[in-house]
PDB file of N, CA, C and O in Angstrom, chain B, residues numbered from 101:
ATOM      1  N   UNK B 101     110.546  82.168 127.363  1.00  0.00           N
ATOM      2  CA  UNK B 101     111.608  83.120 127.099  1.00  0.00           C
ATOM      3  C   UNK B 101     112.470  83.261 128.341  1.00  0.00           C
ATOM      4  O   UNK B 101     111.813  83.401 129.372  1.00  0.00           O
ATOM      5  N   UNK B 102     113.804  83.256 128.483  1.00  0.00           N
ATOM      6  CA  UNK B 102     114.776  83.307 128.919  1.00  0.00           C
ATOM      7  C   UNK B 102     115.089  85.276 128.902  1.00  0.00           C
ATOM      8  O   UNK B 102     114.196  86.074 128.618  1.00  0.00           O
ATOM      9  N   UNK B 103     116.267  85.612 129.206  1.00  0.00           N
ATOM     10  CA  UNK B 103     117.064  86.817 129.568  1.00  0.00           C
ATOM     11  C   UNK B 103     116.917  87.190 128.510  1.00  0.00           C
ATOM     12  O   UNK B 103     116.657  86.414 127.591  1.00  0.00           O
ATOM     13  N   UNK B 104     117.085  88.917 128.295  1.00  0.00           N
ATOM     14  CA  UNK B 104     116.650  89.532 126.784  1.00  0.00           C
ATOM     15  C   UNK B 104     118.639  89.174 126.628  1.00  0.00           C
ATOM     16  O   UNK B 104     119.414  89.099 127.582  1.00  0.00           O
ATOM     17  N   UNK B 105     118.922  89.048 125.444  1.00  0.00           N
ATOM     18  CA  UNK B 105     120.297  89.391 124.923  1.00  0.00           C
ATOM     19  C   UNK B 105     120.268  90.970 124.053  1.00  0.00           C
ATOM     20  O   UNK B 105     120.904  91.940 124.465  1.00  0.00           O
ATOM     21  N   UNK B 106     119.532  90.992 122.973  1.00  0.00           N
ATOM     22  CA  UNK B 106     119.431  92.464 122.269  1.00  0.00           C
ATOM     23  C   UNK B 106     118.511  92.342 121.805  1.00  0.00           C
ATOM     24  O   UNK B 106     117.771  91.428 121.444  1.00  0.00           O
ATOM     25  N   UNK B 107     118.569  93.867 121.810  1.00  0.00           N
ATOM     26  CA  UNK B 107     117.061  94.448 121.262  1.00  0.00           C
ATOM     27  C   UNK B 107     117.371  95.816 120.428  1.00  0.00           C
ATOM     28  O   UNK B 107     117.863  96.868 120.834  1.00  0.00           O
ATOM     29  N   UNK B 108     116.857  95.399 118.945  1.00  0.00           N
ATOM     30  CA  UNK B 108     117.514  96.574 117.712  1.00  0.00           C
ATOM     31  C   UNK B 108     116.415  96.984 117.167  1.00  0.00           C
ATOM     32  O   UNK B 108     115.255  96.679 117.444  1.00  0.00           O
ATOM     33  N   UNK B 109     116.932  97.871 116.176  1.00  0.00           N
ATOM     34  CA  UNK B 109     115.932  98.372 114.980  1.00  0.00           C
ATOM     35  C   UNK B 109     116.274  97.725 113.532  1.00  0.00           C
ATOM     36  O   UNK B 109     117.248  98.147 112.909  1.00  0.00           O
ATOM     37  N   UNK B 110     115.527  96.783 113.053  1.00  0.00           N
ATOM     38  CA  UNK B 110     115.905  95.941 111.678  1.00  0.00           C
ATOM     39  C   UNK B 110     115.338  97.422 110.571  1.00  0.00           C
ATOM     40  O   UNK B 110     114.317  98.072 110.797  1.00  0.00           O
ATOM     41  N   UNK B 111     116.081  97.618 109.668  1.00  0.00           N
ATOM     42  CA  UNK B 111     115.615  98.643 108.954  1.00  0.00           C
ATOM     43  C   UNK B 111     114.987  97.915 107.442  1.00  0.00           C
ATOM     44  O   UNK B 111     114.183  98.386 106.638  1.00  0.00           O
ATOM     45  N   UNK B 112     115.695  96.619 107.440  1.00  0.00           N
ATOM     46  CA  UNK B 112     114.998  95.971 106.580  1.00  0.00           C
ATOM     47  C   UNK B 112     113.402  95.352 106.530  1.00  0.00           C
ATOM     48  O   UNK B 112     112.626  95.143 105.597  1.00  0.00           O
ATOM     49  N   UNK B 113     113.332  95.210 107.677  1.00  0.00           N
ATOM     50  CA  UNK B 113     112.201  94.768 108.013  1.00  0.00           C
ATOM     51  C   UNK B 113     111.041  95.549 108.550  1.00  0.00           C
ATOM     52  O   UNK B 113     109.856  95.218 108.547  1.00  0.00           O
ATOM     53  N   UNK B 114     111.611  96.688 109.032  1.00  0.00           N
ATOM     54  CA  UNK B 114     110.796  97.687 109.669  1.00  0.00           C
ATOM     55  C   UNK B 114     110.412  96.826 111.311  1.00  0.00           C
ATOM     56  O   UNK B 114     109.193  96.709 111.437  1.00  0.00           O
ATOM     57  N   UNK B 115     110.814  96.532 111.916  1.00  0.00           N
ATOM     58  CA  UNK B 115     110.521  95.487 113.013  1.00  0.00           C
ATOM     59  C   UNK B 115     111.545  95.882 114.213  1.00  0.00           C
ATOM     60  O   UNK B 115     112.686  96.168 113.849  1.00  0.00           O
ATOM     61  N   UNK B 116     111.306  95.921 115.390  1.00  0.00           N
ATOM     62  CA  UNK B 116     111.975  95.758 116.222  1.00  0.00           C
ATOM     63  C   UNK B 116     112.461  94.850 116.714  1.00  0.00           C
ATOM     64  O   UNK B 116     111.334  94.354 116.687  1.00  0.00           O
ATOM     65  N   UNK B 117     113.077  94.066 117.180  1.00  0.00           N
ATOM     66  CA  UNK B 117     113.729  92.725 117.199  1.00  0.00           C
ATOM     67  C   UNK B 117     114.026  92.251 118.523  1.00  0.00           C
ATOM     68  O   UNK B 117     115.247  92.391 118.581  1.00  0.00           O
ATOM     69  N   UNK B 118     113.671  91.807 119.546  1.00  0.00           N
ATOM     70  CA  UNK B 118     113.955  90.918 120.857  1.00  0.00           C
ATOM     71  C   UNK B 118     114.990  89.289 120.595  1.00  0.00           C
ATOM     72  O   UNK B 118     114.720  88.194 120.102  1.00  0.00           O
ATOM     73  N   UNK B 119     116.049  89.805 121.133  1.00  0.00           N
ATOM     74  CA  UNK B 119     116.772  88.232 120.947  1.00  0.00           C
ATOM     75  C   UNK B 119     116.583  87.661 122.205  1.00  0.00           C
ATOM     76  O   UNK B 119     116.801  88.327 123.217  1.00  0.00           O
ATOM     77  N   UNK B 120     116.207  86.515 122.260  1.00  0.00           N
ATOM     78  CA  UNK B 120     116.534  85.756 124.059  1.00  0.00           C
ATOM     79  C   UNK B 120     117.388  84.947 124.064  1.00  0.00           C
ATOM     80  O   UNK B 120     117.805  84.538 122.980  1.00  0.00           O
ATOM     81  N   UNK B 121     118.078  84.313 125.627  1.00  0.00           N
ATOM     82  CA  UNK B 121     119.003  83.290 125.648  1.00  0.00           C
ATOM     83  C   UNK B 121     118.535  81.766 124.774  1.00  0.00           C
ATOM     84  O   UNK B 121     119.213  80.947 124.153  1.00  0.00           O
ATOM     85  N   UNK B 122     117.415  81.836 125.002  1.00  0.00           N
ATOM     86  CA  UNK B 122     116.757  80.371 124.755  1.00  0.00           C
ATOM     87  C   UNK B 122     116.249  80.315 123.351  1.00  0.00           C
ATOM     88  O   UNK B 122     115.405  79.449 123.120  1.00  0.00           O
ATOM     89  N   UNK B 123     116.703  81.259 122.172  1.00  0.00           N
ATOM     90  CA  UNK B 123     116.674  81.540 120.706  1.00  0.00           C
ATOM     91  C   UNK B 123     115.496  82.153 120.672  1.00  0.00           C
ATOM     92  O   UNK B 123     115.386  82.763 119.608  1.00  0.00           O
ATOM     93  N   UNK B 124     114.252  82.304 121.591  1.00  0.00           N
ATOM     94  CA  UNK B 124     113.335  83.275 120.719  1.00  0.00           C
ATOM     95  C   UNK B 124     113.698  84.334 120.212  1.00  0.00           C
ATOM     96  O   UNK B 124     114.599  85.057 120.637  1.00  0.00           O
ATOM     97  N   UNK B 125     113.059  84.504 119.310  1.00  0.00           N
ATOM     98  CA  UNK B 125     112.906  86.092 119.105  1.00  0.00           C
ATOM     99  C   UNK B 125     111.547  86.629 119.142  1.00  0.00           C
ATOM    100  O   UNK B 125     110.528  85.946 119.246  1.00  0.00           O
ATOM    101  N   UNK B 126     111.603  87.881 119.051  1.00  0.00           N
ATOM    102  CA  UNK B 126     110.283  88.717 119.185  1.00  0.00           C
ATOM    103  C   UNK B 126     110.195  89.882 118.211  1.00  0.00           C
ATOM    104  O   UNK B 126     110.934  90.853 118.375  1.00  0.00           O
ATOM    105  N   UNK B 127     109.508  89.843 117.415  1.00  0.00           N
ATOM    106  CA  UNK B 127     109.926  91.188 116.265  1.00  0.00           C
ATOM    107  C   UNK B 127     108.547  91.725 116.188  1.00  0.00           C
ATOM    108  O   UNK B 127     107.562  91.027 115.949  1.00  0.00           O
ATOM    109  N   UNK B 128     108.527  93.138 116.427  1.00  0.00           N
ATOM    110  CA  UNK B 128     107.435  93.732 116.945  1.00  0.00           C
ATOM    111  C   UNK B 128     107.083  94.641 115.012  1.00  0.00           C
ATOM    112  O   UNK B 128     107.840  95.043 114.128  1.00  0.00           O
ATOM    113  N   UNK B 129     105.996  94.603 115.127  1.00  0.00           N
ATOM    114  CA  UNK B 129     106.071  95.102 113.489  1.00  0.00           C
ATOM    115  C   UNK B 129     105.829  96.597 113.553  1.00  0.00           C
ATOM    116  O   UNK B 129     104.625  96.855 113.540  1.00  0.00           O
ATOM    117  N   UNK B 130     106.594  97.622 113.618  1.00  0.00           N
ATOM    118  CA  UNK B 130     106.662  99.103 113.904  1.00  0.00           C
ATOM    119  C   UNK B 130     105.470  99.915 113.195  1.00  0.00           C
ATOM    120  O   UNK B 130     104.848 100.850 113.699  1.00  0.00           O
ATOM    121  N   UNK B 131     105.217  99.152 111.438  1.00  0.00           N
ATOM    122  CA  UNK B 131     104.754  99.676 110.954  1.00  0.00           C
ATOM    123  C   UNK B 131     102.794  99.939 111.215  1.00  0.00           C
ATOM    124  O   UNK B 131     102.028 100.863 110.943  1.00  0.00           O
ATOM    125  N   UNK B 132     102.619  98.467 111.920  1.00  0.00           N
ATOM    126  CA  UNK B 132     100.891  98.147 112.456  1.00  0.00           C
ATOM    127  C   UNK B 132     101.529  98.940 113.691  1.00  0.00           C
ATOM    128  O   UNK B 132     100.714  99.798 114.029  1.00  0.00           O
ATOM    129  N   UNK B 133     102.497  98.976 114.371  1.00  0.00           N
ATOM    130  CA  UNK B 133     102.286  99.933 115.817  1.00  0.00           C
ATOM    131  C   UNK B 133     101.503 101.356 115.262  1.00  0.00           C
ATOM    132  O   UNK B 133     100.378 101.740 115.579  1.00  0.00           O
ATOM    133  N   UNK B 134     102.387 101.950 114.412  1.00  0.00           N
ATOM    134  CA  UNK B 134     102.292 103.513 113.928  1.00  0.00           C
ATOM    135  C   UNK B 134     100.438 103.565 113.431  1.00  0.00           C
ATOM    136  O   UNK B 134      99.558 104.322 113.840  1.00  0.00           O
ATOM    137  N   UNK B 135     100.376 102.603 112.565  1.00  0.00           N
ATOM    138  CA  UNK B 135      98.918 102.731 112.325  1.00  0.00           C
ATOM    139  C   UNK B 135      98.033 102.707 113.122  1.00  0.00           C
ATOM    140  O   UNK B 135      97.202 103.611 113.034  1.00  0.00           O
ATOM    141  N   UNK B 136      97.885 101.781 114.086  1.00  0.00           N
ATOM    142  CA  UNK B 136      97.315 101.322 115.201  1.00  0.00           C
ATOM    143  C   UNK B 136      97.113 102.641 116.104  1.00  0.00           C
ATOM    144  O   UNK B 136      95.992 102.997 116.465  1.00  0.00           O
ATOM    145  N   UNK B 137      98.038 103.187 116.366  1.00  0.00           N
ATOM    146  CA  UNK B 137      98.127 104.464 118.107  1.00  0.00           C
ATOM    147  C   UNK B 137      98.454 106.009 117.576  1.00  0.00           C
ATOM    148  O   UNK B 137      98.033 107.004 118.166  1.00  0.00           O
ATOM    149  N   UNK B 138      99.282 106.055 116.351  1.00  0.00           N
ATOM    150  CA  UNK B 138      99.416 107.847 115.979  1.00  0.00           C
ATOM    151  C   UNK B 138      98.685 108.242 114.866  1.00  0.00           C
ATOM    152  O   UNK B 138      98.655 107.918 113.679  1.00  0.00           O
ATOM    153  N   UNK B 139      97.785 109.466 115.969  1.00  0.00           N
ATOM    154  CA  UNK B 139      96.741 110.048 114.971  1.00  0.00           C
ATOM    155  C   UNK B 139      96.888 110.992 113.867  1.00  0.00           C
ATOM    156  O   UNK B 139      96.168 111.246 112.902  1.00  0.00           O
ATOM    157  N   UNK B 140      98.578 111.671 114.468  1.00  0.00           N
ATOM    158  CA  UNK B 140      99.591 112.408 113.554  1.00  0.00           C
ATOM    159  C   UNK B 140     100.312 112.497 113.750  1.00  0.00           C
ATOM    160  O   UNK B 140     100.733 112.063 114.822  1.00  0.00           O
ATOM    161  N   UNK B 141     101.151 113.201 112.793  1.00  0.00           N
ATOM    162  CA  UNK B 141     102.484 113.419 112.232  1.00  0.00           C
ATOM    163  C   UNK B 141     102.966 113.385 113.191  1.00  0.00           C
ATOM    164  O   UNK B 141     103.415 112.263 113.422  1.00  0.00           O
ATOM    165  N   UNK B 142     103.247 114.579 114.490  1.00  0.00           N
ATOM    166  CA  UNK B 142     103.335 114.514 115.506  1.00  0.00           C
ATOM    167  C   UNK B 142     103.864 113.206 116.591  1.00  0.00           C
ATOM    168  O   UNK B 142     104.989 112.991 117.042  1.00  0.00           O
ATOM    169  N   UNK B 143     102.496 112.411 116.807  1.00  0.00           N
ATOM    170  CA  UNK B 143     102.647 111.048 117.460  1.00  0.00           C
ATOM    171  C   UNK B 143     103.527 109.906 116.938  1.00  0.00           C
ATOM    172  O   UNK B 143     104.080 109.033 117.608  1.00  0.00           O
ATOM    173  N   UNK B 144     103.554 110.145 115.158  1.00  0.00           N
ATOM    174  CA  UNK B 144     104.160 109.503 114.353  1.00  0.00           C
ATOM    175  C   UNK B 144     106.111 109.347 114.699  1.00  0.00           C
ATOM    176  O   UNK B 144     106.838 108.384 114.947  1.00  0.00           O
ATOM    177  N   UNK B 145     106.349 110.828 114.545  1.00  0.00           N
ATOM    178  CA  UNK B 145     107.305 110.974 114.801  1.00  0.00           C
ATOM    179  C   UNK B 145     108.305 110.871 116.167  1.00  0.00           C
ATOM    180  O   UNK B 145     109.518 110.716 116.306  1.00  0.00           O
ATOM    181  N   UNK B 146     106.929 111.072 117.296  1.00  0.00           N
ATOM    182  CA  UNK B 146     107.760 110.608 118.514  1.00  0.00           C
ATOM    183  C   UNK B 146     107.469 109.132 118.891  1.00  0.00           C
ATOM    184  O   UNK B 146     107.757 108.753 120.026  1.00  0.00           O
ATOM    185  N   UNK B 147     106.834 108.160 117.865  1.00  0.00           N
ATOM    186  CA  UNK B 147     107.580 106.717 117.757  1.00  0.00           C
ATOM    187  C   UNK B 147     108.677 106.404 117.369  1.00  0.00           C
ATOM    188  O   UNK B 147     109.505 105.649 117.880  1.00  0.00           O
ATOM    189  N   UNK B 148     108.719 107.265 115.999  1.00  0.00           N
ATOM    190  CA  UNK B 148     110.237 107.322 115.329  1.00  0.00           C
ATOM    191  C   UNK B 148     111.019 107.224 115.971  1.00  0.00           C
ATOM    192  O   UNK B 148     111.751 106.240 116.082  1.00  0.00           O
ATOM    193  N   UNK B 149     111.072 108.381 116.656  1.00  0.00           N
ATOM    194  CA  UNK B 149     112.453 108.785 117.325  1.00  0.00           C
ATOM    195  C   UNK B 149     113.253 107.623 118.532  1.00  0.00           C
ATOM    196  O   UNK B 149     114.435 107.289 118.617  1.00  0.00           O
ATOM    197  N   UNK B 150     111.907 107.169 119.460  1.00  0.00           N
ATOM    198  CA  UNK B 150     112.102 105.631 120.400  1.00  0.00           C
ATOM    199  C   UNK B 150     112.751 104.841 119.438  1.00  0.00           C
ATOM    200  O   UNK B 150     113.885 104.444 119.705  1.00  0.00           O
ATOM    201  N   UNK B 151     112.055 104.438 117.994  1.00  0.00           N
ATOM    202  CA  UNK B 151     112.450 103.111 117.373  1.00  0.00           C
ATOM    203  C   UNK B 151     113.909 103.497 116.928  1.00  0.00           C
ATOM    204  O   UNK B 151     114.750 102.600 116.988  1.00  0.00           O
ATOM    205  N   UNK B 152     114.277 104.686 116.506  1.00  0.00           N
ATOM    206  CA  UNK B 152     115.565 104.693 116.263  1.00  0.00           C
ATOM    207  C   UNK B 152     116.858 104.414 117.494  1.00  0.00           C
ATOM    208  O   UNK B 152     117.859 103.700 117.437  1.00  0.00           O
ATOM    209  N   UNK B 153     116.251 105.454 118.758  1.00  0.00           N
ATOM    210  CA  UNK B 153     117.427 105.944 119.037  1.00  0.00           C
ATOM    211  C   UNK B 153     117.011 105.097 120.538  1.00  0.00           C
ATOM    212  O   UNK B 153     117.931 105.341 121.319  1.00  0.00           O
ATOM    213  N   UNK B 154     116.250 104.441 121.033  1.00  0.00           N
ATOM    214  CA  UNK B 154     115.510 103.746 122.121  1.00  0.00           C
ATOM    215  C   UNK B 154     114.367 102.622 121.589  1.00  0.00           C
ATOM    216  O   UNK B 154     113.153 102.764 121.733  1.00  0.00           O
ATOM    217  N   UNK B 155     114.964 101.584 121.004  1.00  0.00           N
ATOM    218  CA  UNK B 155     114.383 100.437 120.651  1.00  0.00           C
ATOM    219  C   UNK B 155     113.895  99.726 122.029  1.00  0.00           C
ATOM    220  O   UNK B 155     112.719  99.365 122.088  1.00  0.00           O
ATOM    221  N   UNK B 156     114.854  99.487 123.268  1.00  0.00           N
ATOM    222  CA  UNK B 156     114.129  98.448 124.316  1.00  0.00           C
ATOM    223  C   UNK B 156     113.402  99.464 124.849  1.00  0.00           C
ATOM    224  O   UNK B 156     112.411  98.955 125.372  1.00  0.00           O
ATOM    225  N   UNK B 157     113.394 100.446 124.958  1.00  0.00           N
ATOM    226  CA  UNK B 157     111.757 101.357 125.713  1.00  0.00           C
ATOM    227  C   UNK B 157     110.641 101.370 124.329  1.00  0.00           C
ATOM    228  O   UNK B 157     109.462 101.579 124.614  1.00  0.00           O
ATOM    229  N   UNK B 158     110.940 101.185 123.085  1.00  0.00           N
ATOM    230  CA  UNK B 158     109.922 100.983 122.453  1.00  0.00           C
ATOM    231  C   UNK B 158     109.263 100.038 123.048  1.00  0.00           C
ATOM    232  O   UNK B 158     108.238 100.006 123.730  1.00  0.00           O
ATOM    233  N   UNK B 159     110.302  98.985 122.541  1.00  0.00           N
ATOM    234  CA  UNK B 159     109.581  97.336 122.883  1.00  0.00           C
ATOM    235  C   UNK B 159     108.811  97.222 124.463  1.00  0.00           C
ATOM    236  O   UNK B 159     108.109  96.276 124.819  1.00  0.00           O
ATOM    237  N   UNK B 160     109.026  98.009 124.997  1.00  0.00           N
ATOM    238  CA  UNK B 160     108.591  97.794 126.675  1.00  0.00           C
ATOM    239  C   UNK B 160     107.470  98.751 126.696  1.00  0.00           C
ATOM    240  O   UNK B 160     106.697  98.813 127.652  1.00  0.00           O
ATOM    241  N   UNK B 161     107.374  99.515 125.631  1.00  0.00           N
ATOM    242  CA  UNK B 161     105.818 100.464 125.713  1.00  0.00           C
ATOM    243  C   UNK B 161     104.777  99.409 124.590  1.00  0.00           C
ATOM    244  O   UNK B 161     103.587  99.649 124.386  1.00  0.00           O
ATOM    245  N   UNK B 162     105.168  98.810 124.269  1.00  0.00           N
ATOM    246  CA  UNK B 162     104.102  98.415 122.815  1.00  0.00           C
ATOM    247  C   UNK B 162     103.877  96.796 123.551  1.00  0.00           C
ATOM    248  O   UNK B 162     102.863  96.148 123.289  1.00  0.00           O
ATOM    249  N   UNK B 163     105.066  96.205 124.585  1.00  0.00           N
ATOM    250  CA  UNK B 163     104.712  94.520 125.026  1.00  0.00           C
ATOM    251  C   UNK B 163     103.595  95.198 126.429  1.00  0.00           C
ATOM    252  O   UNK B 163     102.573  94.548 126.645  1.00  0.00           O
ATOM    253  N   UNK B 164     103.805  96.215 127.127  1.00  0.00           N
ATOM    254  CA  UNK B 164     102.801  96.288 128.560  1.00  0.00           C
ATOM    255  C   UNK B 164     102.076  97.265 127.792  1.00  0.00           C
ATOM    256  O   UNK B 164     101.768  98.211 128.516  1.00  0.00           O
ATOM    257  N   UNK B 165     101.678  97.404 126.581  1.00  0.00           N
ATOM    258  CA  UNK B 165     100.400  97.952 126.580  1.00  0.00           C
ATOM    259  C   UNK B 165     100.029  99.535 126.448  1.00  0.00           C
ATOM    260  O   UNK B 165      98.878  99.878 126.177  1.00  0.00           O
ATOM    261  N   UNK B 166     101.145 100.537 126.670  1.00  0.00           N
ATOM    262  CA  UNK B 166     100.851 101.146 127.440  1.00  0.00           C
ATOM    263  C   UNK B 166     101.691 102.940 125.772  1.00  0.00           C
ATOM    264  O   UNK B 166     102.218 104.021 126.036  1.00  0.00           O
ATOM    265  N   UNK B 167     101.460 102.498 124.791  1.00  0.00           N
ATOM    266  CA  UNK B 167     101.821 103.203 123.541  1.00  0.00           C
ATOM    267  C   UNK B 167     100.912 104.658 123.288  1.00  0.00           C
ATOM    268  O   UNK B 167     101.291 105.721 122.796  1.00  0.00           O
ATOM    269  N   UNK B 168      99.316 104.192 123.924  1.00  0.00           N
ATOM    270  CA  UNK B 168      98.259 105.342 123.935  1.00  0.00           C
ATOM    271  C   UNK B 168      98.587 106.110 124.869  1.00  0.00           C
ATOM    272  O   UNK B 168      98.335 107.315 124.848  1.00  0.00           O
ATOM    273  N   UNK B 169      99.196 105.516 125.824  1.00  0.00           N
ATOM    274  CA  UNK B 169      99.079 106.656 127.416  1.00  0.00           C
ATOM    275  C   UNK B 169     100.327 107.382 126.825  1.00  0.00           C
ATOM    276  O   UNK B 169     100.189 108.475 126.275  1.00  0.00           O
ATOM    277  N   UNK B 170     101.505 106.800 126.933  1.00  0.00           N
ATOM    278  CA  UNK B 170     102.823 107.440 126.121  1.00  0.00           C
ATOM    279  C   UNK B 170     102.299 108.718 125.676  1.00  0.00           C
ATOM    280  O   UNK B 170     102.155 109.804 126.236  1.00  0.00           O
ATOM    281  N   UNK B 171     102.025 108.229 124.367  1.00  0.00           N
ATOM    282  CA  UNK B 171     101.997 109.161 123.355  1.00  0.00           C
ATOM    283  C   UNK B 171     100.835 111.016 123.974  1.00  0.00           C
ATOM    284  O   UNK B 171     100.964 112.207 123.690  1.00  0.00           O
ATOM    285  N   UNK B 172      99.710 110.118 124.988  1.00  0.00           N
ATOM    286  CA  UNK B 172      99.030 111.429 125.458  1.00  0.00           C
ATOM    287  C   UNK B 172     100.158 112.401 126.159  1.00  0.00           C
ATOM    288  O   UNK B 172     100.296 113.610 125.972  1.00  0.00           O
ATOM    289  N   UNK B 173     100.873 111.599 126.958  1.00  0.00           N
ATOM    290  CA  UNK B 173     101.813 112.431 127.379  1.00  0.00           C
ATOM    291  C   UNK B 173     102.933 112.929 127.003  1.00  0.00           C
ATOM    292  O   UNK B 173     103.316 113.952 127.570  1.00  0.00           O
ATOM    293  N   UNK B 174     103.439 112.556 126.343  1.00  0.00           N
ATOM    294  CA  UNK B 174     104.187 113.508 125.230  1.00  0.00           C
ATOM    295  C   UNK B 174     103.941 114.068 124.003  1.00  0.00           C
ATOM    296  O   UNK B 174     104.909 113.893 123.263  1.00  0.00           O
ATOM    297  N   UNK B 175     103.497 114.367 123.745  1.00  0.00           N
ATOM    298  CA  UNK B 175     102.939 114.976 122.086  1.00  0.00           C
ATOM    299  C   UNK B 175     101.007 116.200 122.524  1.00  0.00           C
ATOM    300  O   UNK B 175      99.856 116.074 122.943  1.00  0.00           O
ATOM    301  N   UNK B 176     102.031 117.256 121.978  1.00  0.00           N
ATOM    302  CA  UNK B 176     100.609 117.916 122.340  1.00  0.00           C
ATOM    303  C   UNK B 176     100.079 118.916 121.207  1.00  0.00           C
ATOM    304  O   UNK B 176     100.611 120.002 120.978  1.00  0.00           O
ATOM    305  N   UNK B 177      98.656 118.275 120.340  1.00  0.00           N
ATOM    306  CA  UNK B 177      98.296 118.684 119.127  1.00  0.00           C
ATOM    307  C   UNK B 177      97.429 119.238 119.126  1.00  0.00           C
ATOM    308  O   UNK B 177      96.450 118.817 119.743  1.00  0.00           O
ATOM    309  N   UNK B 178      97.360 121.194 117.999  1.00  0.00           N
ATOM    310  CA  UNK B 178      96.514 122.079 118.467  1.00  0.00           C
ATOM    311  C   UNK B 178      96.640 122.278 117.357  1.00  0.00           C
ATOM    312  O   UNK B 178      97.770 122.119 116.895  1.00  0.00           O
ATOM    313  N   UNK B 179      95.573 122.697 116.481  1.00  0.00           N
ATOM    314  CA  UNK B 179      95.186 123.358 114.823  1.00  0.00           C
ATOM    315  C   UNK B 179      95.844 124.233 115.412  1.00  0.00           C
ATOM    316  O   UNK B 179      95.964 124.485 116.611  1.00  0.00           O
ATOM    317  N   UNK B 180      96.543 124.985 113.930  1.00  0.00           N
ATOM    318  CA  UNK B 180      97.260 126.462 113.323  1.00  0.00           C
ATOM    319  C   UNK B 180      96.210 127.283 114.193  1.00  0.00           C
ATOM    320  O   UNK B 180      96.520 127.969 115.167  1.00  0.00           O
ATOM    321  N   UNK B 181      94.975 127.118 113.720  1.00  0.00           N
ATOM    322  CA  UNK B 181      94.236 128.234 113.833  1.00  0.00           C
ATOM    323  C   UNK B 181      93.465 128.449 116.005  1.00  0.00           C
ATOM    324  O   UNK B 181      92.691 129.126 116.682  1.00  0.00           O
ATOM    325  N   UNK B 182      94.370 127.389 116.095  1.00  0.00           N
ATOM    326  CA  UNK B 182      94.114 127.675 117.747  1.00  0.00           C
ATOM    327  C   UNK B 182      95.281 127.907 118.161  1.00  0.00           C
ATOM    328  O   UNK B 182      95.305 127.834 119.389  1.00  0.00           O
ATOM    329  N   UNK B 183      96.677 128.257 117.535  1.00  0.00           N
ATOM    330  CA  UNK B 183      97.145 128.558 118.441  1.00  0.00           C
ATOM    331  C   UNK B 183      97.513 130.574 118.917  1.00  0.00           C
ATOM    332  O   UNK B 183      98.014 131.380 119.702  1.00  0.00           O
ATOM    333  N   UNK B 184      96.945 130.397 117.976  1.00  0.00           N
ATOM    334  CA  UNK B 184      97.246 132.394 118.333  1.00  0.00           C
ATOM    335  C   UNK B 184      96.372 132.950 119.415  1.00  0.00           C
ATOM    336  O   UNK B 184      96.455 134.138 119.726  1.00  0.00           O
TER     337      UNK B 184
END
């Protein structure tokens, strides 16, 4: 792989998409990410939000690995009944 050119959100495909100079591509499958690392709704949704609105920091949390640590640090989940 050569220089990234773009990096989108395919809505058809559900996939994130890496173009390179040298024609690879890289299409990351969003939907085994979500299954794979969010335990809820919660975690779910702050993938969402990367794949929509920050596709190359998706792709750069899910290629180094690093989607579990993410998600501990942003998303913080407490039953109804603990939070009073």
């Amino acid at each position: 792989m050569k220089r990234l050119i773009s990096c989108e959100f395919n809505m058809d495909t559900n996939h994130v998409e890496l173009f390179y100079t040298d024609g690879t591509m890289l299409a990351i499958d969003t939907i085994a990410v979500e299954n794979e690392y969010a335990e809820d709704m919660y975690q779910r949704s702050e993938l969402d939000w990367l794949i929509y609105n920050a596709p190359l920091e998706y792709a750069d949390l899910v290629l180094n690995g690093d989607v579990e640590g993410y998600l501990k640090r942003v998303t913080q989940y407490r039953p109804l009944d603990e939070q009073r």
